[in-house]
MARLUM-578506 format. One record per residue (C-alpha): residue in three letters; x, y, z. Coordinates in steps of 0.001 Angstrom, whole numbers, plus 500000, padded with zeros to 6 digits. Example, Ala and Ser with C-alpha at 12.3 -4.5 7.8 and 13.67 -1.06 7.14 Angstrom:
BEGIN
ALA512300495500507800/SER513670498940507140/
***
This chain:
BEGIN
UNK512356522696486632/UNK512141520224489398/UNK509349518279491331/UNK509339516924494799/UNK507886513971495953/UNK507683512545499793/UNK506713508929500643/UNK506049509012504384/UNK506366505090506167/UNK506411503371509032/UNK510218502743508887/UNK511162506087507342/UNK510586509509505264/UNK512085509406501604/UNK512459512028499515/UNK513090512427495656/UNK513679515400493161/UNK512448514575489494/UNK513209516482486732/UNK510016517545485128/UNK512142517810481382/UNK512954513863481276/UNK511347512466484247/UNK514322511281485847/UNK514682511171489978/UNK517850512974490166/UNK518280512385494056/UNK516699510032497061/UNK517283510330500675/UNK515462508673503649/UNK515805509113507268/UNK516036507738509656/UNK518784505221508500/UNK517359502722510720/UNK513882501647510954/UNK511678504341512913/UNK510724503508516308/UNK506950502113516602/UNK505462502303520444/UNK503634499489521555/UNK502306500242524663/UNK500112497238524870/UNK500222494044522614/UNK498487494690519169/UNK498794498473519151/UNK501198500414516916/UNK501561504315517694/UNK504045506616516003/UNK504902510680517072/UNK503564512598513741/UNK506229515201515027/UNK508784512111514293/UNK507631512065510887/UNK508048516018510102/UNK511744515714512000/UNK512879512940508807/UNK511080514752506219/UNK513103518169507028/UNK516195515774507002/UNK514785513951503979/UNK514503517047502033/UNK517700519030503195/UNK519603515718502195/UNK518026516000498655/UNK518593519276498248/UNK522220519256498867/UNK522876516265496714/UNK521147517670493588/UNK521912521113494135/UNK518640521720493467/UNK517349525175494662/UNK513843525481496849/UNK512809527865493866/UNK513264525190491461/UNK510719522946492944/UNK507690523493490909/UNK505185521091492980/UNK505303519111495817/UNK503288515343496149/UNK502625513206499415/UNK502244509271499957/UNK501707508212502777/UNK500868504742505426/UNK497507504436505003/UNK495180503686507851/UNK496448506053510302/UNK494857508162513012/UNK495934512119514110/UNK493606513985515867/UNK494676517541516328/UNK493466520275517835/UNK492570523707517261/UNK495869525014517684/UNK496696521828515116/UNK498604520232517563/UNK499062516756517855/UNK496553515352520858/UNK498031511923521155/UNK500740509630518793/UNK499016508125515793/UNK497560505183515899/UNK498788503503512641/UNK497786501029510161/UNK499375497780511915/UNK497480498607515157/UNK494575496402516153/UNK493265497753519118/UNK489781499085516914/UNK489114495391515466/UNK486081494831517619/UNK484680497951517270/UNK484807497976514073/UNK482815493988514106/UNK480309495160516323/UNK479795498599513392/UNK479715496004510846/UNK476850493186512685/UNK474877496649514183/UNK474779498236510509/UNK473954495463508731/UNK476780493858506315/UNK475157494173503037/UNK474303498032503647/UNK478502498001504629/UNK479682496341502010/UNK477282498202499560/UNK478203501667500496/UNK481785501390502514/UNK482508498586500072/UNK484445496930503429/UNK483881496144506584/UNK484586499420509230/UNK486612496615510426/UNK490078498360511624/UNK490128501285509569/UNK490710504998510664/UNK487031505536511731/UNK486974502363514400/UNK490276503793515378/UNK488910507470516488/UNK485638505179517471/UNK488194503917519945/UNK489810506944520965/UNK485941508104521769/UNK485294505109524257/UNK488631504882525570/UNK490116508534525902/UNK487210510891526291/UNK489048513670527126/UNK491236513259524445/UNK488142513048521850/UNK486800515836523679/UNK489594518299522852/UNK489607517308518727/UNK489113519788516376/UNK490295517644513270/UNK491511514032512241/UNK493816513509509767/UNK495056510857508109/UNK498958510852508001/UNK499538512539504939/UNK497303515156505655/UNK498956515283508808/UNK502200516138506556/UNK500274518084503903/UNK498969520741506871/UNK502582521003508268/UNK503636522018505084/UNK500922524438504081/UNK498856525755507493/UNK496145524366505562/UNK493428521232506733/UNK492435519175503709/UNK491994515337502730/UNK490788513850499668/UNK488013511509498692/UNK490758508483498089/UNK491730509642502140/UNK488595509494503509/UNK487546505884501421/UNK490520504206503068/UNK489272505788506742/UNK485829504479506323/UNK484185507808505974/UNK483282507554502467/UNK479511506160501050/UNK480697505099497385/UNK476608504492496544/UNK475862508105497499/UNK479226509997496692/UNK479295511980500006/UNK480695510933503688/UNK479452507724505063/UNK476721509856507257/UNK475054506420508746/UNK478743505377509388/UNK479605509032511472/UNK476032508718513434/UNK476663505407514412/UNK480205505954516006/UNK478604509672516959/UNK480594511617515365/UNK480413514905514562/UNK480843515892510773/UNK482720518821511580/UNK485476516652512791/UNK486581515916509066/UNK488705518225507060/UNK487602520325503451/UNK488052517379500614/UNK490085518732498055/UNK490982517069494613/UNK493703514161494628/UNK495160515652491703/UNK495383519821492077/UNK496377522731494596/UNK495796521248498035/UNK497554524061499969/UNK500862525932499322/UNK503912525796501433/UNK503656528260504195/UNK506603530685504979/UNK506942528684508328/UNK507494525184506475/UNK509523527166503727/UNK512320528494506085/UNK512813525119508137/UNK512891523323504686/UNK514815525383502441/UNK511681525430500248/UNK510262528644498404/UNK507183529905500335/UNK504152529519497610/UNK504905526262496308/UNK502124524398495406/UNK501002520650497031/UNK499455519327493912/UNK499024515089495075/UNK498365513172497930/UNK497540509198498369/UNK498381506472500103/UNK501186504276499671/UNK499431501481497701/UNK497023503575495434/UNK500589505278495035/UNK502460502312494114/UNK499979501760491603/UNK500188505076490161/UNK504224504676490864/UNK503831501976488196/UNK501472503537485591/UNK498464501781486733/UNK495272503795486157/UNK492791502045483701/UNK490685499184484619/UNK492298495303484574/UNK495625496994485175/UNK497468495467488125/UNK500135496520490680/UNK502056493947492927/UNK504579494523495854/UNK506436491201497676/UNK508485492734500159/UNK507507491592504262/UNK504152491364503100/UNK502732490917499309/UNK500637493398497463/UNK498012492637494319/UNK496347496285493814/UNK493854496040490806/UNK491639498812489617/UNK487991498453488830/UNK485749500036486997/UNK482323499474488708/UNK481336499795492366/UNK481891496420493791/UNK482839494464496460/UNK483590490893497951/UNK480918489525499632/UNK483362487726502277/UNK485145491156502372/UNK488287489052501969/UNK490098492251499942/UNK489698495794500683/UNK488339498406498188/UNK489055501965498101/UNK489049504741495642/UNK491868504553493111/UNK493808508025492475/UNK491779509185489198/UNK488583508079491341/UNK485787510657490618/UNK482129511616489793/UNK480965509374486030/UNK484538507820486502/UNK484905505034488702/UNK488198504377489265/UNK488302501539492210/UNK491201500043494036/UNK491501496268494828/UNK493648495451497566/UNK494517492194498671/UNK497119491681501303/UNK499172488899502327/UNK501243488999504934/UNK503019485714505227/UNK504651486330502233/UNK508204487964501592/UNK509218486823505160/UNK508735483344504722/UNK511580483424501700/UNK513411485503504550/UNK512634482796507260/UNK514125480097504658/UNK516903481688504181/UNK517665481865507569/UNK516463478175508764/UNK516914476175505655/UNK519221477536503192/UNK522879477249503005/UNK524055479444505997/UNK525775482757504351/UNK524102482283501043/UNK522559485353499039/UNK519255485815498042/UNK520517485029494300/UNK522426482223495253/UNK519171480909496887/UNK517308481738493665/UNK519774479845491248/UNK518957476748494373/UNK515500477013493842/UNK515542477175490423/UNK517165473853490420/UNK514062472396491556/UNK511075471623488663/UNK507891473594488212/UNK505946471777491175/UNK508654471353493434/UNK508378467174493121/UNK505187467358494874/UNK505904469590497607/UNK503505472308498546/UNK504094475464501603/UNK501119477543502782/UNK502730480925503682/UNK500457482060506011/UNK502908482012509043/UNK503033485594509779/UNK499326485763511591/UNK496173486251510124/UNK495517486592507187/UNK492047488977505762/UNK492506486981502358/UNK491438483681504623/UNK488853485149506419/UNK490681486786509429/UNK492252482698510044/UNK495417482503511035/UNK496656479341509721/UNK500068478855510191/UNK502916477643507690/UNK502695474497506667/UNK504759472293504234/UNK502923468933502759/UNK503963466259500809/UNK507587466067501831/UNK509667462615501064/UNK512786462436502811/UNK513860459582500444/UNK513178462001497196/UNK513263465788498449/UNK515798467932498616/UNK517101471286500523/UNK516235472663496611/UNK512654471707496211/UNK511495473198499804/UNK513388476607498319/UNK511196476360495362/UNK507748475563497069/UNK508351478376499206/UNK508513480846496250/UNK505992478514494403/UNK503537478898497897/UNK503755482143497955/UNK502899482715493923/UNK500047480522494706/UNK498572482840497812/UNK498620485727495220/UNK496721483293492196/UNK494326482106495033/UNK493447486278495865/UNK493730487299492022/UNK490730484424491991/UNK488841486618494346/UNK489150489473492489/UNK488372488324489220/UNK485313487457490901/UNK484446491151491329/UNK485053491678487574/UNK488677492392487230/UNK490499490736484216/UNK494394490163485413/UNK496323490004481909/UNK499623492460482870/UNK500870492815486032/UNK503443495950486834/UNK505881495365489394/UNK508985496864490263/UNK512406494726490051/UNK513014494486493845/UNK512387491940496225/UNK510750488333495314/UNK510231490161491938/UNK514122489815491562/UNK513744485845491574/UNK513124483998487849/UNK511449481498489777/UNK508926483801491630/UNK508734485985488542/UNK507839482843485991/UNK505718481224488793/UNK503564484060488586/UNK503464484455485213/UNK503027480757484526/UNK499842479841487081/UNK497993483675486143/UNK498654483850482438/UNK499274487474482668/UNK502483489279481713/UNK504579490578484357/UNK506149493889483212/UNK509399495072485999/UNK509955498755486179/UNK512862501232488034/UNK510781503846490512/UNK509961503955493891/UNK506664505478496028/UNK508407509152496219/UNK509538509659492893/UNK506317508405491825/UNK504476511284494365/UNK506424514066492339/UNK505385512828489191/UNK501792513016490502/UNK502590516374491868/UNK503580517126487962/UNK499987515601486997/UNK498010517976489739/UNK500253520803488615/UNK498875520619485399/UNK502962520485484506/UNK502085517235482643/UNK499090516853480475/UNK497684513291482070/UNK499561510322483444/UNK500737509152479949/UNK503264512167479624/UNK503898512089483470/UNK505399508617483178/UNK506664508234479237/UNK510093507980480506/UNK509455505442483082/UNK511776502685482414/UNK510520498867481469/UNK513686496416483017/UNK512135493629481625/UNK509021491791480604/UNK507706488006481450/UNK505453486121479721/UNK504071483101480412/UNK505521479817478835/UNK502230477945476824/UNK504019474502477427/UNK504268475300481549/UNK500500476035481563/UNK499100472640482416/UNK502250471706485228/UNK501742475068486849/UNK498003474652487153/UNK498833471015488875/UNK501189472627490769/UNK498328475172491892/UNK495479473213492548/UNK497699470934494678/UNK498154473524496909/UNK494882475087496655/UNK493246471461498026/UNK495749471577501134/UNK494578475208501898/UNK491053474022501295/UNK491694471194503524/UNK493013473293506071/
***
């Protein structure tokens, strides 16, 4: 008895087969085996063919298949993550009007000011908990100004999953966690953000049936089934987006609990109990995966993007040319807590929501050529970027969250001791490293919706703890130097 799980990106479709008995992923495939093509007709927009999408999922899950020798009639339930943010608009032949506009694109931003100054901020940030800012909703708000006869001809929008979840079953559904990260959802009132759709004008009928994130959201259709190798009848039992995903990915359901990504960009995904928000609306809030009516189950997101690259850009500009990322990790760690005084602001990689929509720029202060070394700029990079996440994890406590474990997995800047003990060291919270990945994670929420596993504590028993961090008492007082240091040059800034 097998589950299958798709995590649908920017860059590419992956696919993994769990088995249900052990909850190991006994195969992964993604295609395409470079990164996906992203049109950018015009500077600041980012559009993607949802056909594209379908094409690497069949190869995703033929690939799969074949290397497990798993059977379509041995799939038991199917789960979706997805990009979040996105814009389809089909119509009523479910066709694809236009490409998606996806969740880098920034054409909406405006709109999505001028919804958030007309409204009123407090009544945005007390129902939407977020600005409309460039979400889904100022996205189609676009489409409606800009392409009339395109908005004319909609039936439904999707977001992408449910783009994916519709080619798989015939069937048009979202969920409430889908429709909070489009801006469509009033968490004060429980229903659709109506003063949100009658300000853009737009009609209600344009949103799909919400259906539970966990249980039968369609079934694969005899259609999907034959250009799949799936059994028709197989139930789609999960759907989220890729960071609400992660977070269930890594067991993270309960309030305080914590989820962090440092790839390109870095990821700090916290789940709150109450309805709140940030008054400067410097992290985004939408509604965790076990989100529902007496149990509030929020997600905290805070984003950085000038995070991950600017170890990359090091690497490139600074380090040792031909080195590996370990060898530059054993450099860094050469280096004492502090880096001698140096201090980087990774904020390089444009602006930054965290900051207030500034973009800042990289900067590195304090640097003695008589005393610093090639080592201690390695080390405040990893340090700055540690000290971006402390400085959002500040914001967030401020909404209530207590940060005592963070869940990560061992990949990335998560694979450096110095980023790792950084972290640990300047939050106080232990960092706990697991193996499993946004599609494996899907199919174990498939098993969840399924009602294959009890609740999320069978579903992930056998997920597999690589190591735990804790922070060093002694370090405490240097890594809080180290912090504020940098916080008074952002400040400053």
């Amino acid at each position: 008895m097998y589950l299958l799980g798709y995590d649908i990106g920017s860059s590419s479709v992956k696919a993994s087969v769990v088995r249900v008995d052990d909850g190991k992923c006994v195969a992964s495939a993604f295609y395409p085996k470079t990164e996906a093509p992203i049109l950018a007709v015009r500077s600041g927009w980012a559009e993607q063919e949802p056909q594209m999408w379908w094409d690497n999922l069949k190869l995703a899950t033929k690939a799969v298949l074949s290397e497990s020798g798993v059977k379509g009639a041995d799939i038991r339930a199917i789960g979706i993550s997805y990009q979040m943010h996105g814009l389809v608009c089909v119509d009523k032949e479910r066709k694809p009007l236009r490409p998606s506009i996806i969740w880098c694109d920034s054409r909406a931003v405006a709109l999505g000011q001028r919804a958030f100054e007309s409204i009123g901020e407090e009544k945005c940030l007390g129902h939407l908990l977020n600005s409309p800012g460039n979400f889904t909703a100022s996205k189609l708000a676009w489409v409606k100004e800009n392409e009339p006869e395109v908005y004319a001809k909609i039936d439904k929008v999707m977001l992408p999953g449910d783009y994916i979840a519709m080619r798989l079953s015939g069937e048009v559904c979202t969920t409430v966690s889908g429709l909070s990260e489009g801006m469509f959802w009033d968490f004060r009132e429980e229903s659709v953000a109506h003063f949100l759709m009658e300000y853009y004008g737009f009609d209600e009928e344009l949103l799909p049936e919400v259906r539970p994130t966990f249980g039968e959201q369609g079934r694969v259709s005899d259609e999907a089934a034959q250009e799949l190798g799936l059994q028709a009848g197989t139930p789609i039992t999960y759907r989220a987006g890729d960071q609400p995903n992660n977070a269930l990915s890594l067991n993270v359901f309960e309030p305080g609990e914590i989820a962090s990504t440092a790839g390109t960009s870095g990821v700090v995904y916290g789940v709150n109990g109450a309805v709140d928000y940030d008054p400067q609306s410097r992290v985004n809030t939408f509604a965790h995966v076990n989100h529902g009516p007496g149990r509030t189950r929020l997600g905290v997101l805070l984003c950085i993007n000038g995070t991950g690259i600017l170890n990359s850009w090091i690497k490139r500009n600074v380090a040792p040319a031909g080195i590996s990322y370990d060898d530059m990790n054993n450099l860094a760690a050469q280096s004492p807590i502090g880096s001698k005084g140096i201090s980087i602001l990774p904020f390089g990689n444009g602006a930054e929501r965290m900051l207030g929509n500034r973009e800042t720029g990289c900067s590195i202060h304090g640097v003695n050529f008589n005393t610093h070394s090639r080592e201690d700029i390695l080390r405040a990079a990893q340090e700055g970027i540690v000290f971006s996440f402390k400085y959002g994890i500040e914001v967030m406590e401020g909404m209530g969250l207590s940060v005592k474990k963070i869940h990560a997995g061992r990949a990335n800047m998560f694979l450096s001791p110095v980023f790792r003990q950084t972290l640990a060291g300047v939050t106080g919270a232990t960092i706990e490293l697991y193996d499993t990945d946004g599609a494996a994670g899907a199919a174990k929420g498939a098993g969840i919706g399924a009602g294959i596993y009890r609740d999320h504590t069978e579903a992930f028993a056998s997920l597999e703890k690589l190591e735990v961090i804790t922070p060093e008492p002694a370090d405490s007082d240097t890594y809080a130097e180290a912090y504020l240091r940098w916080k008074q040059h952002l400040l400053r800034g």
